[in-house]
N, CA, C and O atoms as a GROMACS GRO file, in nm:
protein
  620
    1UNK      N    1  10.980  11.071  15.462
    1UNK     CA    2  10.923  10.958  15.396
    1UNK      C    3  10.844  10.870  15.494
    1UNK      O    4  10.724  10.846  15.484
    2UNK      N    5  10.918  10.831  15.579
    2UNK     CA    6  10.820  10.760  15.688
    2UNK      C    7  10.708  10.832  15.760
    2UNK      O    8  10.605  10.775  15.795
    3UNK      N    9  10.731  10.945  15.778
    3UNK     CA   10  10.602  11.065  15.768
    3UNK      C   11  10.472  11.034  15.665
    3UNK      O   12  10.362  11.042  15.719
    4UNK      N   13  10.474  11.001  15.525
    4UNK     CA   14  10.408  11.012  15.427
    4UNK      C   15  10.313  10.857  15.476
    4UNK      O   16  10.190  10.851  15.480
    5UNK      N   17  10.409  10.741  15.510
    5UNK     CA   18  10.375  10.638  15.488
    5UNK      C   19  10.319  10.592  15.643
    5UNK      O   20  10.241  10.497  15.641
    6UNK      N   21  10.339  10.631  15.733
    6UNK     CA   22  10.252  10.672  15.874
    6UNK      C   23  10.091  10.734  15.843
    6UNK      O   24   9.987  10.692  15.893
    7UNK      N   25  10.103  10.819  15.770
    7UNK     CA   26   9.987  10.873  15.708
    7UNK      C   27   9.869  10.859  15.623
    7UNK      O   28   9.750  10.888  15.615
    8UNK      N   29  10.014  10.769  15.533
    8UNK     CA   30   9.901  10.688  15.451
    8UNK      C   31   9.798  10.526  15.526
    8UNK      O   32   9.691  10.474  15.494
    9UNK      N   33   9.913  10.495  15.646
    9UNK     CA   34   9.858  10.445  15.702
    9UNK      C   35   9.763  10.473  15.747
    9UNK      O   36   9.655  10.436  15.701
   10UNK      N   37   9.776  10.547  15.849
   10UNK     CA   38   9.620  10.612  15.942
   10UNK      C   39   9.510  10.603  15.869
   10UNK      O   40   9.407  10.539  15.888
   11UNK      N   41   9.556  10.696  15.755
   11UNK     CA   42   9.399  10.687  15.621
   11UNK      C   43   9.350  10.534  15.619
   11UNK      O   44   9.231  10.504  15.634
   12UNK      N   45   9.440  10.451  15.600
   12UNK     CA   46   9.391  10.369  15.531
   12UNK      C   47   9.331  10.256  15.624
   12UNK      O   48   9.288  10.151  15.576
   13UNK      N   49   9.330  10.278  15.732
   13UNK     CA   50   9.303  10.252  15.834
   13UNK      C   51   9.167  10.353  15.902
   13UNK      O   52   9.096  10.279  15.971
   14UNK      N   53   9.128  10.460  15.900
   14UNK     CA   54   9.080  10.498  15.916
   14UNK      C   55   8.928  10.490  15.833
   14UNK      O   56   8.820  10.512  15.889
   15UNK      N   57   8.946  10.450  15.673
   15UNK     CA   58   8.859  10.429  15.601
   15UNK      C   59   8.815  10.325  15.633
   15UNK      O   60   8.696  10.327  15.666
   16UNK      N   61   8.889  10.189  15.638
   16UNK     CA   62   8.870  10.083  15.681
   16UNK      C   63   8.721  10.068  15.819
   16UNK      O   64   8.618  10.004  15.837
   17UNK      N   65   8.794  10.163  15.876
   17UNK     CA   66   8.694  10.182  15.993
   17UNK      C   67   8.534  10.226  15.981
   17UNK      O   68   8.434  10.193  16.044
   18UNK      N   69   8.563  10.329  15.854
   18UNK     CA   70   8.393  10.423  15.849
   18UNK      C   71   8.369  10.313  15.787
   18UNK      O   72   8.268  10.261  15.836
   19UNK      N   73   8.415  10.250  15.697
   19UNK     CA   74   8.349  10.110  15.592
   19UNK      C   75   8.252  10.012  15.666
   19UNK      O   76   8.137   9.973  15.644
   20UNK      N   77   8.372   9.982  15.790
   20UNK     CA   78   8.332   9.813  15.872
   20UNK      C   79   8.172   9.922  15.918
   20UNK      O   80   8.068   9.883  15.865
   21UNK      N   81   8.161  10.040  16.005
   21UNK     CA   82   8.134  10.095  16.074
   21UNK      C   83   7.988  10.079  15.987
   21UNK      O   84   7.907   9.994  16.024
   22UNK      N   85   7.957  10.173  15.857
   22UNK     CA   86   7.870  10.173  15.780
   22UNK      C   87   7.806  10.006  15.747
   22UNK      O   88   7.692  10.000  15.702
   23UNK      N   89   7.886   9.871  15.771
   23UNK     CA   90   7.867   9.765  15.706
   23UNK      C   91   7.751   9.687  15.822
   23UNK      O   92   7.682   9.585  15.814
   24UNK      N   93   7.772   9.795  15.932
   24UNK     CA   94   7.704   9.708  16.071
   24UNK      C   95   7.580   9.745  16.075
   24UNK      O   96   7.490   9.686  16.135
   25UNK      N   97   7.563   9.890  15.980
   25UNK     CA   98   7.430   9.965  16.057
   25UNK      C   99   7.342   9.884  15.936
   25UNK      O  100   7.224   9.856  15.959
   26UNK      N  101   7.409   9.842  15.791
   26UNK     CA  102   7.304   9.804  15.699
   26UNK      C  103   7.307   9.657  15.706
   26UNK      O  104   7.360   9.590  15.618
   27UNK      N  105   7.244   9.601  15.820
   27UNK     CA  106   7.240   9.430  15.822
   27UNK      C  107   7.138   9.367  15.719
   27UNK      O  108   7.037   9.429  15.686
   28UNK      N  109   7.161   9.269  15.680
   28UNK     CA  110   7.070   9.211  15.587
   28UNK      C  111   7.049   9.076  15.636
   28UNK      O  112   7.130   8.996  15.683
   29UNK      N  113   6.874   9.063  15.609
   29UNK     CA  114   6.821   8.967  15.671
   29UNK      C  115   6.887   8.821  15.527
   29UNK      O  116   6.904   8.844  15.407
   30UNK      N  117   6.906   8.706  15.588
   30UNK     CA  118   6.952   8.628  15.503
   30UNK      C  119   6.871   8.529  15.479
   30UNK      O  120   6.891   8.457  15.381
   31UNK      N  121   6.767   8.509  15.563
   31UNK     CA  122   6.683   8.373  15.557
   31UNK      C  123   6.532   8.414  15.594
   31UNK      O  124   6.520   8.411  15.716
   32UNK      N  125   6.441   8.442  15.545
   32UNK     CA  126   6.309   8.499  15.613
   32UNK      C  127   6.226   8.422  15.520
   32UNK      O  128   6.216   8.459  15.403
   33UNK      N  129   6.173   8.330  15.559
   33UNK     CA  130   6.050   8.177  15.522
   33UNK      C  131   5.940   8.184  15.650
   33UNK      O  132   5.957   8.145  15.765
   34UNK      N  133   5.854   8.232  15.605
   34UNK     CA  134   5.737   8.254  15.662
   34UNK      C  135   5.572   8.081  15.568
   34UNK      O  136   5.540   8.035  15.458
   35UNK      N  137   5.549   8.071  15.653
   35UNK     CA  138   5.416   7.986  15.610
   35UNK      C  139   5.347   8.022  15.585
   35UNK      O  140   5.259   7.987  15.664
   36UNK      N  141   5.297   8.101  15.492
   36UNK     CA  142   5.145   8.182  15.488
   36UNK      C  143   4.966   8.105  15.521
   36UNK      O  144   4.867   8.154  15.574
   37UNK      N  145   4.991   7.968  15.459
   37UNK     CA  146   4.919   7.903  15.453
   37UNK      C  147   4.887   7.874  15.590
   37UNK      O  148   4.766   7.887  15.610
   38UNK      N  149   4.964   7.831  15.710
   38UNK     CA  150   4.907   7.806  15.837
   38UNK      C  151   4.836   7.897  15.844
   38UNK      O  152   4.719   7.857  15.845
   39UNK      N  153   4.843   7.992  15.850
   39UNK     CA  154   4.778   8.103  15.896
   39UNK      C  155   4.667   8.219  15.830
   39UNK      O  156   4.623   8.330  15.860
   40UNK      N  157   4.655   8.137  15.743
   40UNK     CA  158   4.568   8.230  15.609
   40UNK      C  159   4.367   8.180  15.607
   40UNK      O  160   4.288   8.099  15.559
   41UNK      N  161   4.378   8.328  15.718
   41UNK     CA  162   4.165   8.271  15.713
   41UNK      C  163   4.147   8.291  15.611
   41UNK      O  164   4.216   8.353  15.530
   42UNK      N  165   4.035   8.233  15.600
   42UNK     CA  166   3.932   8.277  15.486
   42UNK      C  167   3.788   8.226  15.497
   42UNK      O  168   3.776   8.136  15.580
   43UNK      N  169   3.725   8.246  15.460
   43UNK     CA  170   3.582   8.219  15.430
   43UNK      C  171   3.527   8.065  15.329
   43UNK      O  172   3.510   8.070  15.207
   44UNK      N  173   3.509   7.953  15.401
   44UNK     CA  174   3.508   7.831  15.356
   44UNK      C  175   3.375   7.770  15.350
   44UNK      O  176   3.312   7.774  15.456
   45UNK      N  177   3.307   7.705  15.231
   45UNK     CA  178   3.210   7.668  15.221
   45UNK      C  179   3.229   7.454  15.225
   45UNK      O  180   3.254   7.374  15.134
   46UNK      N  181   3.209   7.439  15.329
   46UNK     CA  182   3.233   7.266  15.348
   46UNK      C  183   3.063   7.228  15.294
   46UNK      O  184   2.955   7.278  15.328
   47UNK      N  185   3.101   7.114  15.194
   47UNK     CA  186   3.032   7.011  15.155
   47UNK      C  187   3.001   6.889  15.208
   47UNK      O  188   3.061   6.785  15.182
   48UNK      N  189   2.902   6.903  15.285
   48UNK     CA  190   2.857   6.734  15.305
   48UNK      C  191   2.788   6.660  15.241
   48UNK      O  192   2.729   6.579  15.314
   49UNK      N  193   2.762   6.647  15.118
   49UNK     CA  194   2.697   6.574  15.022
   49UNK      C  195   2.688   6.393  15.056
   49UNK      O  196   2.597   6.314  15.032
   50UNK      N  197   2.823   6.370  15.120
   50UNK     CA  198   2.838   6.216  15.100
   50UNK      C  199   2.801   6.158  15.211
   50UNK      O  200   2.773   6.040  15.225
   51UNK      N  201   2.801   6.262  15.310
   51UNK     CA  202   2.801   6.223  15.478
   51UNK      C  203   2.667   6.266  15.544
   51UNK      O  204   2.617   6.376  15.522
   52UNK      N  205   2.619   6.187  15.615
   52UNK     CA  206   2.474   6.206  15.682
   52UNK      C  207   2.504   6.341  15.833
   52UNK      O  208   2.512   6.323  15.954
   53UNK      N  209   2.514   6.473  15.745
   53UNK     CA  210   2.515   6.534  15.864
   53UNK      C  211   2.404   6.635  15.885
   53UNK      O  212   2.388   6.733  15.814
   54UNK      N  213   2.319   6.600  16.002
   54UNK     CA  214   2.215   6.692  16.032
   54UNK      C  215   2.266   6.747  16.203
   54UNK      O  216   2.361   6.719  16.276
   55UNK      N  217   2.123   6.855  16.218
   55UNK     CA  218   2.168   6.908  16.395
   55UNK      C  219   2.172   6.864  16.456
   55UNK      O  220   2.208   6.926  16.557
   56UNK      N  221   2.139   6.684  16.479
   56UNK     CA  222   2.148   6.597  16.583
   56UNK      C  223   2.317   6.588  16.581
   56UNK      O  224   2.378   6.591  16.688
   57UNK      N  225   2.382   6.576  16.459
   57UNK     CA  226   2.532   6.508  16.478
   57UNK      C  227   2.619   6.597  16.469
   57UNK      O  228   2.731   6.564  16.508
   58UNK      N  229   2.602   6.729  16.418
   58UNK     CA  230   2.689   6.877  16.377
   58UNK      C  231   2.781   6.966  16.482
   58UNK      O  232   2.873   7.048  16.482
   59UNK      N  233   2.697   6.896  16.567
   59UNK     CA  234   2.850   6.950  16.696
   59UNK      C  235   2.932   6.837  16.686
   59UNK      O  236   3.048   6.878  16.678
   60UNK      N  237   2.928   6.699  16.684
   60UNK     CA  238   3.038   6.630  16.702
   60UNK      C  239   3.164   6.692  16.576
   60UNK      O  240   3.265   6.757  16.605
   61UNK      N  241   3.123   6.647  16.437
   61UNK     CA  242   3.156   6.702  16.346
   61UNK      C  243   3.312   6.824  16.401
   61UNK      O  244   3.434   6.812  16.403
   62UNK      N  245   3.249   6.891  16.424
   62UNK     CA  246   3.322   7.021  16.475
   62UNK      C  247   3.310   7.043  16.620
   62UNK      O  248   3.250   7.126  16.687
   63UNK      N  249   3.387   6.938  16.647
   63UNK     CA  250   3.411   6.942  16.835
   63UNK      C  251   3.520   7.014  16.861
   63UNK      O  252   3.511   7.121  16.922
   64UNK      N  253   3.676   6.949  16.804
   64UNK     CA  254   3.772   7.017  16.820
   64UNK      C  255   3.843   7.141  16.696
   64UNK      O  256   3.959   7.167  16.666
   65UNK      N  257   3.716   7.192  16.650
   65UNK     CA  258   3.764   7.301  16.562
   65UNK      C  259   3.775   7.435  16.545
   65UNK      O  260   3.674   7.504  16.561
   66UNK      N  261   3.883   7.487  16.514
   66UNK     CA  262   3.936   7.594  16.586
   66UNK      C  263   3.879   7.687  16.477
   66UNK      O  264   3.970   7.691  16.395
   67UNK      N  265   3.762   7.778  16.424
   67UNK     CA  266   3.726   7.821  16.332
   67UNK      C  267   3.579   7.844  16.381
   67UNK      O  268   3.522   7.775  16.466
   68UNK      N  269   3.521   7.962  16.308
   68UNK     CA  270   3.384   7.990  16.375
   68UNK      C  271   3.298   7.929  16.209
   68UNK      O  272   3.316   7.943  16.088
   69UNK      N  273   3.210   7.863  16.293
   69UNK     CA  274   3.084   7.849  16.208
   69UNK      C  275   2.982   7.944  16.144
   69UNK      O  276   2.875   7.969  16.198
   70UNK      N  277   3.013   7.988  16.045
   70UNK     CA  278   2.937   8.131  16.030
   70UNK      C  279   2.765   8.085  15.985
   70UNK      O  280   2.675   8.167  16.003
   71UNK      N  281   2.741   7.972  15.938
   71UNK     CA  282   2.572   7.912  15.879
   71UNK      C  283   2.564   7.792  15.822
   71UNK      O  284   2.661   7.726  15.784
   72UNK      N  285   2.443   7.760  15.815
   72UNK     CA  286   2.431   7.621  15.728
   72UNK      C  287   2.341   7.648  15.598
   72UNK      O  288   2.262   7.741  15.580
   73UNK      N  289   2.379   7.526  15.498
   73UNK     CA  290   2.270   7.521  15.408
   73UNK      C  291   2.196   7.414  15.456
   73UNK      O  292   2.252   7.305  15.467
   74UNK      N  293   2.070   7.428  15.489
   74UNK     CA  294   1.995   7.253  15.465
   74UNK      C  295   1.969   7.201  15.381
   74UNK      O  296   1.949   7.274  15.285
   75UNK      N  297   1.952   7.059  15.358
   75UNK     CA  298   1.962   6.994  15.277
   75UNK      C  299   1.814   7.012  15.226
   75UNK      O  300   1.756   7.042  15.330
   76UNK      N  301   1.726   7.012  15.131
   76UNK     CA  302   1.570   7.045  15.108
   76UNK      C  303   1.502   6.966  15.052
   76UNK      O  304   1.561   6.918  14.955
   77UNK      N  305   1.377   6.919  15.071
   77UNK     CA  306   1.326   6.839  14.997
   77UNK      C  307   1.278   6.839  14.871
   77UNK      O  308   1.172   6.899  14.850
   78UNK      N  309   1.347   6.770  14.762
   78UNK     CA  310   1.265   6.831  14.626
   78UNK      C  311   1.162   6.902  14.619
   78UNK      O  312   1.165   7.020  14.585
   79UNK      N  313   1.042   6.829  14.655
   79UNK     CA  314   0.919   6.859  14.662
   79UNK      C  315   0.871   6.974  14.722
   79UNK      O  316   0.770   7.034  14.687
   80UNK      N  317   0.960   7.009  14.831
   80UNK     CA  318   0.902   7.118  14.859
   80UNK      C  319   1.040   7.270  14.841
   80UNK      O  320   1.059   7.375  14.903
   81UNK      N  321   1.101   7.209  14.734
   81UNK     CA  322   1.242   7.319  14.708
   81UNK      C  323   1.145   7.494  14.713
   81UNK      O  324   1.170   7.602  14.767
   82UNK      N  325   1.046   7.448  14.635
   82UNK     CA  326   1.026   7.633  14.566
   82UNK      C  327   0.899   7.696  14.688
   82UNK      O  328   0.836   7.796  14.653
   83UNK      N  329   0.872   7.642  14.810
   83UNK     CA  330   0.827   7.622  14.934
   83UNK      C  331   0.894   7.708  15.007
   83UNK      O  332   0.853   7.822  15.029
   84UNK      N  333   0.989   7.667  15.046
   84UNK     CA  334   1.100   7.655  15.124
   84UNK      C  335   1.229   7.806  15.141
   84UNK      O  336   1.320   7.818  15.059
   85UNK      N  337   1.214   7.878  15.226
   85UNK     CA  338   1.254   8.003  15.230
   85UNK      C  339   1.366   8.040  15.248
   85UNK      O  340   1.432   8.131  15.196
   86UNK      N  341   1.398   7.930  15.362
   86UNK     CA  342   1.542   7.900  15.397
   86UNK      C  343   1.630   7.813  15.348
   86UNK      O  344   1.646   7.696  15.382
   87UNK      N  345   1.708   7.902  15.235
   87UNK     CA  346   1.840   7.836  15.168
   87UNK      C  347   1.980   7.817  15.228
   87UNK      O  348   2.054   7.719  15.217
   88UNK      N  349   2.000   7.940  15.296
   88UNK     CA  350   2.121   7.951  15.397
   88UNK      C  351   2.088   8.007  15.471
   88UNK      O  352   2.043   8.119  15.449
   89UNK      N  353   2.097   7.931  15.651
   89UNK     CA  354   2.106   7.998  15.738
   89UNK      C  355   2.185   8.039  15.846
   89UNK      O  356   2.247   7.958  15.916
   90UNK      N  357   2.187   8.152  15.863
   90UNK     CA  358   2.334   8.245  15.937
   90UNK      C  359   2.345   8.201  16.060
   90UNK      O  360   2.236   8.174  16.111
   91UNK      N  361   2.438   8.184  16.128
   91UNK     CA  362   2.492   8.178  16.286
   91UNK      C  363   2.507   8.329  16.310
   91UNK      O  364   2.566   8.409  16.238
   92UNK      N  365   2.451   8.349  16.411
   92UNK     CA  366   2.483   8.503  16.510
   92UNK      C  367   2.536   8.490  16.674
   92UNK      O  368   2.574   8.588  16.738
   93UNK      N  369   2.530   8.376  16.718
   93UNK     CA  370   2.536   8.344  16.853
   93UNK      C  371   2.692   8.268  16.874
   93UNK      O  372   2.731   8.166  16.818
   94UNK      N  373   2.769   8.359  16.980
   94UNK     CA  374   2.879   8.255  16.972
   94UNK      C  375   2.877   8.125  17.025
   94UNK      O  376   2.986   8.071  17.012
   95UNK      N  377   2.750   8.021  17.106
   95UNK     CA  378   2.796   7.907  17.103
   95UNK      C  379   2.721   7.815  16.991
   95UNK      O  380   2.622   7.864  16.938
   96UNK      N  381   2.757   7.699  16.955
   96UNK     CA  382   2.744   7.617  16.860
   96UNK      C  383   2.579   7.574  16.873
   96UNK      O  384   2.494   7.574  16.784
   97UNK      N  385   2.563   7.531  17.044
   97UNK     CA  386   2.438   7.461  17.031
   97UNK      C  387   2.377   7.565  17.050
   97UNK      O  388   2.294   7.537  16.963
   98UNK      N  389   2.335   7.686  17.093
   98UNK     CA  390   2.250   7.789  17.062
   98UNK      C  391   2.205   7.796  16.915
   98UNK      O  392   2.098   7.816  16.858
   99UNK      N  393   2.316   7.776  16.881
   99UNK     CA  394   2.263   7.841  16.720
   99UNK      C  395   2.219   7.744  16.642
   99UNK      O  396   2.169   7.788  16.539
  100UNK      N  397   2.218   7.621  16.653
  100UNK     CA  398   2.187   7.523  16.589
  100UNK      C  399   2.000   7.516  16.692
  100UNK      O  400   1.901   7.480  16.628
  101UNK      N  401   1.990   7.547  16.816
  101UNK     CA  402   1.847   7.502  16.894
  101UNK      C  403   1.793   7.633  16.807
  101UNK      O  404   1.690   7.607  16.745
  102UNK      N  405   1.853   7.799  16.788
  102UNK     CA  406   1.750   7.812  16.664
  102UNK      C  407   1.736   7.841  16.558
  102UNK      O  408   1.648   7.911  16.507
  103UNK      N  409   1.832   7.783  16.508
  103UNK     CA  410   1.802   7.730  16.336
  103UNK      C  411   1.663   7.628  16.327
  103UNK      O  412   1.574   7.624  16.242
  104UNK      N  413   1.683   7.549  16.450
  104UNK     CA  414   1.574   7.415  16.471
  104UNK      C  415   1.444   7.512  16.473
  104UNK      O  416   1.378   7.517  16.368
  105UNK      N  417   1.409   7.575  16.566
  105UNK     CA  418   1.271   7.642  16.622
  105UNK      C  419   1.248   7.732  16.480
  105UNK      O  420   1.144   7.703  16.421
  106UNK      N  421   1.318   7.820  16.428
  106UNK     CA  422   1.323   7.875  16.303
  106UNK      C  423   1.266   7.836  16.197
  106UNK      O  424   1.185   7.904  16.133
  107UNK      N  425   1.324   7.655  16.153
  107UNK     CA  426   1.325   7.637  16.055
  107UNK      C  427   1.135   7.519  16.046
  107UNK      O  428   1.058   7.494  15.953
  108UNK      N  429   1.135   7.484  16.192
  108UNK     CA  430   0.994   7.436  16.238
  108UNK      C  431   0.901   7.523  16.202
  108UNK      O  432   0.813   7.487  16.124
  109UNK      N  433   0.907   7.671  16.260
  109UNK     CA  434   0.781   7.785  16.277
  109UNK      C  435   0.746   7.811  16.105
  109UNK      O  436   0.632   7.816  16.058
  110UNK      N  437   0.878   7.827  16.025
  110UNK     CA  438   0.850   7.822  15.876
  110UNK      C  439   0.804   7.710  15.813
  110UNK      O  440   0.754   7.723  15.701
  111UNK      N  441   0.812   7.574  15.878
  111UNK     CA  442   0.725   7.486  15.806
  111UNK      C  443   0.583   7.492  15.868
  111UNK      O  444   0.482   7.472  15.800
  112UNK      N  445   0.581   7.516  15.975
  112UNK     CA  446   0.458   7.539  16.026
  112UNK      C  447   0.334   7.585  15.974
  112UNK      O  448   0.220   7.540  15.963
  113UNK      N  449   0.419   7.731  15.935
  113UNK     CA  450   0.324   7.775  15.847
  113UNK      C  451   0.318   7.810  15.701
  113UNK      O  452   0.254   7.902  15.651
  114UNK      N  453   0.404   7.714  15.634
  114UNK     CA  454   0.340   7.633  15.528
  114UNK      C  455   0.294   7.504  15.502
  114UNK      O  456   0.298   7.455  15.389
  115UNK      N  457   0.256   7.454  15.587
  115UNK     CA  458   0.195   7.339  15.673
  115UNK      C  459   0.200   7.214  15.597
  115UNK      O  460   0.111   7.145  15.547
  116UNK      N  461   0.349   7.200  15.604
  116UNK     CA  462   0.473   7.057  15.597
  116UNK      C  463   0.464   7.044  15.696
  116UNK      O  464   0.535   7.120  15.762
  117UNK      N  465   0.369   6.937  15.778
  117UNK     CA  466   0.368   6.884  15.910
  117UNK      C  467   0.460   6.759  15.858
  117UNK      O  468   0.570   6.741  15.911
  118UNK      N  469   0.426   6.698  15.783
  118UNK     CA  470   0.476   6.539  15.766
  118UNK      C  471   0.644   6.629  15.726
  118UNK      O  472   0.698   6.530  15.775
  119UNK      N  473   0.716   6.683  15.701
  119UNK     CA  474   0.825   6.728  15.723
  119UNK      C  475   0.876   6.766  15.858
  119UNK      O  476   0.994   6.756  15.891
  120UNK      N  477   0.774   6.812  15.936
  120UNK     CA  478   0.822   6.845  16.070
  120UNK      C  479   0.860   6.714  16.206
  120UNK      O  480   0.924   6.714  16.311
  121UNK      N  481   0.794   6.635  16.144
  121UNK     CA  482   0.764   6.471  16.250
  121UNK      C  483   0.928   6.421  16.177
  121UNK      O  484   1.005   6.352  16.243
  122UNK      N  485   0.953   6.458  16.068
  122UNK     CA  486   1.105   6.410  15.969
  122UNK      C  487   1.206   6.446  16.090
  122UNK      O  488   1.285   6.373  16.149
  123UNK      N  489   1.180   6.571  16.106
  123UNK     CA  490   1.289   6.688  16.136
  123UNK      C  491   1.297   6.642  16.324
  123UNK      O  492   1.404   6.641  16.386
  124UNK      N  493   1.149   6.604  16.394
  124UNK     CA  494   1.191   6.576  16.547
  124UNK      C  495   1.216   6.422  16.564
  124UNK      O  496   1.228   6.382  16.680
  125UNK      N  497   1.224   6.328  16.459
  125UNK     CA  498   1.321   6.223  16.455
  125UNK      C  499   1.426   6.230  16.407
  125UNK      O  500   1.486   6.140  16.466
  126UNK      N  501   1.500   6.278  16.333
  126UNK     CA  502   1.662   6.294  16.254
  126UNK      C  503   1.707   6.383  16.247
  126UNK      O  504   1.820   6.376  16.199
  127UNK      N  505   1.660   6.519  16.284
  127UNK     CA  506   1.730   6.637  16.270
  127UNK      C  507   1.712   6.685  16.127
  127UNK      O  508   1.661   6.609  16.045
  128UNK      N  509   1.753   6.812  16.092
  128UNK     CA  510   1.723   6.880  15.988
  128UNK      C  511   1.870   6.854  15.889
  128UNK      O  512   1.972   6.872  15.956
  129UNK      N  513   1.894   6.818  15.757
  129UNK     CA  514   1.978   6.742  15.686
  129UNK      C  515   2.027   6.887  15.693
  129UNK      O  516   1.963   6.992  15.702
  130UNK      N  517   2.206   6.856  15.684
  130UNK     CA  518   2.271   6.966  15.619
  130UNK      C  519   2.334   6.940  15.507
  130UNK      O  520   2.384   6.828  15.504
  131UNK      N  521   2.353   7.015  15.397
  131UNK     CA  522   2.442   7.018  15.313
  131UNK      C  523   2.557   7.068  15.277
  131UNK      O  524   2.655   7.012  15.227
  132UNK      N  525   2.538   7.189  15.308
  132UNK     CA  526   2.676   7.265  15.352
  132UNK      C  527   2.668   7.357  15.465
  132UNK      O  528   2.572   7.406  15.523
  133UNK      N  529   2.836   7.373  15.485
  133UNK     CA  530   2.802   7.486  15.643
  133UNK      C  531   2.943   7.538  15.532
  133UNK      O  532   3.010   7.489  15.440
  134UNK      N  533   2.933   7.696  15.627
  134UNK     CA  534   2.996   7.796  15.548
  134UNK      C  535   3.074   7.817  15.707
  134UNK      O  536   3.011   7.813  15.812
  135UNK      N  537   3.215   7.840  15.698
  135UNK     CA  538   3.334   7.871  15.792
  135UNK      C  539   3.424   7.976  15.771
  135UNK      O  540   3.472   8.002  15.660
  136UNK      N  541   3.463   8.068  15.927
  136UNK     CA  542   3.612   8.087  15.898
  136UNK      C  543   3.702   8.044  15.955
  136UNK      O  544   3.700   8.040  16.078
  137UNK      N  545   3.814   7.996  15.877
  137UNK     CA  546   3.862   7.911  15.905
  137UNK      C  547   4.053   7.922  15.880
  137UNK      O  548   4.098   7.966  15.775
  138UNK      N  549   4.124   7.884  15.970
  138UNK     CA  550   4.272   7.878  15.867
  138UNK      C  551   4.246   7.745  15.747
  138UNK      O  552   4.171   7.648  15.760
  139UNK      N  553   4.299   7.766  15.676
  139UNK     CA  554   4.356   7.659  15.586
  139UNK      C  555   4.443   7.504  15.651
  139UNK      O  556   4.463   7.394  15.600
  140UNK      N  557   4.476   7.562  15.780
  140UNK     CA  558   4.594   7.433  15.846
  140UNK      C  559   4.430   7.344  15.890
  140UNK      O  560   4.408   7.229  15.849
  141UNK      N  561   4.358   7.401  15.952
  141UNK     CA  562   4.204   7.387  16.027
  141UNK      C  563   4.140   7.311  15.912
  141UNK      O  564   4.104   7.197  15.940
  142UNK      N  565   4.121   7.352  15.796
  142UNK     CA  566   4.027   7.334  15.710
  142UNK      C  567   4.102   7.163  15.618
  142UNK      O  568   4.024   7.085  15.564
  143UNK      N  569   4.244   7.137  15.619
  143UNK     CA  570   4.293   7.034  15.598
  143UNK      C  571   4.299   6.955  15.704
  143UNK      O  572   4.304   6.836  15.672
  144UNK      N  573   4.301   6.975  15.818
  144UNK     CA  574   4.293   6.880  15.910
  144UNK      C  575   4.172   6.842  15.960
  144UNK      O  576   4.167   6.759  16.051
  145UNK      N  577   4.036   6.909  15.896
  145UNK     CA  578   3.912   6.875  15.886
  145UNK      C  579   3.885   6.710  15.815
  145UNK      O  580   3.858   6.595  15.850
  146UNK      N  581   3.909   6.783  15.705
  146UNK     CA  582   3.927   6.693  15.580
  146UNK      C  583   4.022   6.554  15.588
  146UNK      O  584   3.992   6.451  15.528
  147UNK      N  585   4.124   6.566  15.660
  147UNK     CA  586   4.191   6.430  15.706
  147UNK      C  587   4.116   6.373  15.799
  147UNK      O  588   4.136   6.253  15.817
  148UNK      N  589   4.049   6.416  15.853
  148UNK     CA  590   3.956   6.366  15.946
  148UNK      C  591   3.805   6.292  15.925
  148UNK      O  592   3.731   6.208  15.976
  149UNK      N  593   3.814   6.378  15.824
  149UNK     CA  594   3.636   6.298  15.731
  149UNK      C  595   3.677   6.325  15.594
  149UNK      O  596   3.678   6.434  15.536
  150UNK      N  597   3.705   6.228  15.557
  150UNK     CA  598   3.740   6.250  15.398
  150UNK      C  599   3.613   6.255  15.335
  150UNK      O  600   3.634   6.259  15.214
  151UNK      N  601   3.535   6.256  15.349
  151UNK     CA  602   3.439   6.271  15.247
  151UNK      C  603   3.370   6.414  15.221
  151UNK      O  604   3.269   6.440  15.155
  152UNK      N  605   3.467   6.509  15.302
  152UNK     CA  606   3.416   6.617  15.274
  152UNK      C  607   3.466   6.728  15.210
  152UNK      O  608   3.551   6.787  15.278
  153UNK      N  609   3.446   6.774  15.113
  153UNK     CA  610   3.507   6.880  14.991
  153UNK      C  611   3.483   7.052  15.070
  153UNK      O  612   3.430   7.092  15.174
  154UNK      N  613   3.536   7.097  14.986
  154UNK     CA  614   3.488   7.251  15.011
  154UNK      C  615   3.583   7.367  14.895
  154UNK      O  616   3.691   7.349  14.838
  155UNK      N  617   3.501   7.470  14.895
  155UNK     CA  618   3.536   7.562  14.780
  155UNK      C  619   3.576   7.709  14.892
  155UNK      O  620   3.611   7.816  14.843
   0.00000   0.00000   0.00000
């Protein structure tokens, strides 16, 4: 009898063991909260409608911003909207003021020769108006833009 119950011990003890044994290899994660939003680029079109921003002031704007400038829209003059060739123009150059000195020479040589001079004398006193610039950007970047200049929207 104490034979049987020695035995039944061991077993039951022994199962015990493959159980705990099997319980270690399948761990389960219990807490996994990730932010997606810090970290989620995307492709952002910022609105300056309310704010006077042309290429004279467009680097300050985006001094400390961690996001590449991919183009601008300029802002256009009624009058000469159906003129006017350049609706959006692309950044290709990785620094800021490169690409803005030639958007400038660019957007001169095309008025040039549709000969908007009295637009061009506009453009080497105030810079060329922007309306929107197109970004990529995180989302954490693109709200802490916006706390920064509230007056600026984006889609």
């Amino acid at each position: 009898m104490i034979k049987k119950i020695t035995i039944l011990l061991f077993l039951f003890l022994f199962i015990n063991i493959i159980i705990t044994i099997s319980k270690i290899n399948e761990t389960q994660q219990v807490f996994n909260y990730l932010d997606n939003k810090v970290n989620d680029y995307d492709i952002y079109v910022l609105s300056f409608d309310k704010v006077n921003l042309n290429t004279s002031n467009l680097v300050n704007y985006f001094k400390n911003f961690n996001g590449k400038i991919l183009g601008v829209y300029p802002k256009i003059n009624p009058l000469y909207e159906n003129k006017i060739k350049i609706k959006y123009y692309s950044f290709d150059k990785k620094n800021l003021n490169d690409n803005i000195n030639k958007f400038i020479e660019d957007y001169l040589s095309m008025l040039s020769n549709m000969g908007l001079n009295e637009e061009k004398e506009k453009i080497y006193l105030n810079g060329i108006k922007i309306s929107k610039v197109r970004v990529y950007a995180s989302s954490y970047e693109i709200s802490r833009l916006i706390k920064k200049y509230s007056n600026i929207t984006y889609k």
